[in-house]
N, C-alpha and C positions, 0 to 999 in steps of 0.2 A: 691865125695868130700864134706866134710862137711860145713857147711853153720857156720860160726864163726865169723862174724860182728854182729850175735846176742843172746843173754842167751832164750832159750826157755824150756816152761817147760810142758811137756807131761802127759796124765793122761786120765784114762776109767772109763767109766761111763755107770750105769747095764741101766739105763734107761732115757725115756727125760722126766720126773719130777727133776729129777735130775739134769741132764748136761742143764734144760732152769734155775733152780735154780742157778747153780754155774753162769752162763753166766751172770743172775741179778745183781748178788751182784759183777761180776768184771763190769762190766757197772757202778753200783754204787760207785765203786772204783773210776773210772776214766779210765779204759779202754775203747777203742771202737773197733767194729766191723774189723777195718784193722788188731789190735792183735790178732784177735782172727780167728781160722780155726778150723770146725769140718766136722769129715766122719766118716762116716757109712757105710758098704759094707755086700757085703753078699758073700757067699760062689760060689765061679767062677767067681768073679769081681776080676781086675788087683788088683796082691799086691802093698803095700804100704811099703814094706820093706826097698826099694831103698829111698823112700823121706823121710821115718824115719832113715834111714842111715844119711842121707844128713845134719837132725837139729843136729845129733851128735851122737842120740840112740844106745849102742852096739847090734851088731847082736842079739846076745842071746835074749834078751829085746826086740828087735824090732820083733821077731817071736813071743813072748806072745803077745804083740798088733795086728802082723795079725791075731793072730787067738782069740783073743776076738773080731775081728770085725765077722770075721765068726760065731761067735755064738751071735751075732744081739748086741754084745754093740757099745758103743759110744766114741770115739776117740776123745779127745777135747785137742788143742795147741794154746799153751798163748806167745807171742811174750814178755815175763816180763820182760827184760836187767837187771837194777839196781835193780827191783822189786819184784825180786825172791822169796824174803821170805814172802813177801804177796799175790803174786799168790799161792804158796805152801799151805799156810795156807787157802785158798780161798777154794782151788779145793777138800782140804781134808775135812771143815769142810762142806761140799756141797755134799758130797758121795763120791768124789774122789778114785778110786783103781787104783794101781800101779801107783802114780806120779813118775816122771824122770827128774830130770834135768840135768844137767852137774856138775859133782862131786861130785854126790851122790855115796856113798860107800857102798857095800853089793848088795845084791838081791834090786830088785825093792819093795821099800815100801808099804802095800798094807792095807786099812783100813778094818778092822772088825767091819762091822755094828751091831750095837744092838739093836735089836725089842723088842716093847712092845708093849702087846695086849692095847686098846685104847676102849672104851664103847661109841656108838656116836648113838643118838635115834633119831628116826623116828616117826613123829606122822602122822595117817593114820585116815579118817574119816568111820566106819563103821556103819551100819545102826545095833541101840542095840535094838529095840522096834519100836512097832508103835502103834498109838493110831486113834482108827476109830471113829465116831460120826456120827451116824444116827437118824433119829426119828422114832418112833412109834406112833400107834394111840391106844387110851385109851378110851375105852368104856367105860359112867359113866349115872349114871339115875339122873337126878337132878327136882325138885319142885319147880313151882314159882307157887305163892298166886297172884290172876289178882283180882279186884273187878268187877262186874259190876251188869249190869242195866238192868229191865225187866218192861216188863206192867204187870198189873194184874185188873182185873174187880172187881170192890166195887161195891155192889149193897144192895141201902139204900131203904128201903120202910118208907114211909111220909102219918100219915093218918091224912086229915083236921077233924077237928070238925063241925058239921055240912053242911060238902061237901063246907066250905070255905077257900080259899086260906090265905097263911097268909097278913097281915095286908101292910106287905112292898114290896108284889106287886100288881101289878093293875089287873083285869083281865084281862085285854086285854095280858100284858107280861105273867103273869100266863099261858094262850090260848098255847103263843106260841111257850115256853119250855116243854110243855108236847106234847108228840109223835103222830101223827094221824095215828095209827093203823086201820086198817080193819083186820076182820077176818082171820086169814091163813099168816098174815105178820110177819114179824121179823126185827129185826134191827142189822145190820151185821158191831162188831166195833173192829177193826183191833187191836192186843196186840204185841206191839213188845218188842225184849231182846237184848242185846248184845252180838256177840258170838264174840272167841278168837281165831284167827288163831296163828300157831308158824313157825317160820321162822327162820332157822338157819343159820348165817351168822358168818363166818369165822375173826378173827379178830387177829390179833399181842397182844400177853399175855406178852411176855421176848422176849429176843432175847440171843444167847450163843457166845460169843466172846471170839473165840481160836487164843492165839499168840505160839511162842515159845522164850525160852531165853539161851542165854548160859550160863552154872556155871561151873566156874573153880574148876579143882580139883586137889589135889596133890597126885599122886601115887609114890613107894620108890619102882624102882627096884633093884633088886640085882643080880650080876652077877660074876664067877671069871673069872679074866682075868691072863694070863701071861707073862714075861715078859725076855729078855733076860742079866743075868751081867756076865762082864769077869772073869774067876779065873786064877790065873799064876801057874803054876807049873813049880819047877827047881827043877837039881836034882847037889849033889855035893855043893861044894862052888862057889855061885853063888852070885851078890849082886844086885839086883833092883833098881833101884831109875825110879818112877814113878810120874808124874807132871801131878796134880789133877787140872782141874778148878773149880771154886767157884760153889756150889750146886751138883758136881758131888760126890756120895759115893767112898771111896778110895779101889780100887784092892787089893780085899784079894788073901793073896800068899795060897797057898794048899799044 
């Protein structure tokens, strides 16, 4: 027995991007969760034919819904009463196929989706290059100019006149700056120099400071994509009248 205390409106759904979409936007509406029932079944799970009987579904109709649930769509029922025409329009512009409501005339109405390819980029960080920094060592011969310093022996001979010492010393002082040699002796007077040790010691010349930075760049890819639009064919006298919405291209006839 049919259930007729309330307008409900039936409709399938390929997938749940779809049927959580439509679900949003009746939520958004003002529906809640109590209008709303959905199932999903698989092949050897109880029919549903008898409960889609029941909202009012004709038979006929109600065997196309068991068996899109058998091939894994989505069943979604809108408890709408006064509401009817904004569920309808709800469910259809949501992906809705085959909506049903009560006093709908003809076959079950069933939307023809139209795809378009969509170009959506990815940016991936790949390693383009790499840059190494090592040292070397550099063998180089270099010159330094040092001054220095040595002894050397100056040897003045002084001969008095008359075996007399000069006038500005005494003899006694005279006596005692000349040497008291004996026969066989020497006098032993030590000559020193400077000499120059090198020392090589390591020291900080520069130092190399490596950073990195990021530069933005702009690349233009291209790509074709495709896209799918409806054409009408009729054959005989036939007359169309087709309701376009604003930014939609209008159905060329063929």
């Amino acid at each position: 027995m049919a259930i007729t205390n309330h307008l409900f409106v039936v409709g399938i759904y390929d997938n749940m991007t779809q049927l959580d979409r439509a679900i949003n936007t009746l939520h958004d509406a003002g529906f809640d969760d109590s209008q709303l029932a959905v199932d999903a079944r698989e092949k050897g799970t109880q029919s549903v034919l008898q409960t889609l009987e029941d909202l009012g579904v004709p038979e006929g109709e109600a065997q196309a819904y068991q068996e899109s649930l058998a091939a894994g769509q989505f069943i979604l029922v809108i408890r709408a009463d006064e509401r009817r025409d904004d569920v309808v329009g709800i469910m259809r512009r949501n992906g809705g196929n085959h909506v049903w409501y009560p006093g709908v005339e003809g076959p079950l109405g069933q939307i023809i989706p139209l795809r378009e390819e969509r170009l959506q980029t990815q940016k991936q960080v790949v390693v383009s290059g790499e840059v190494r920094i090592h040292k070397r060592v550099i063998i180089e011969e270099r010159t330094i100019t040092v001054k220095v310093a040595r002894e050397e022996i100056e040897v003045e001979r002084i001969s008095f006149p008359n075996n007399e010492p000069p006038l500005s010393l005494t003899v006694e002082e005279a006596q005692s700056t000349v040497a008291q040699l004996k026969p066989g002796e020497s006098i032993r007077i030590p000559l020193r120099e400077e000499q120059i040790f090198m020392e090589k010691r390591p020291v900080i010349k520069e130092e190399v400071i490596i950073t990195k930075q990021v530069v933005q760049d702009v690349q233009h890819l291209v790509e074709t994509v495709r896209k799918e639009v409806p054409r009408l064919e009729s054959d005989g006298d036939v007359r169309v009248h087709t309701n376009e919405q604003d930014g939609v291209p209008p159905l060329q006839a063929q």
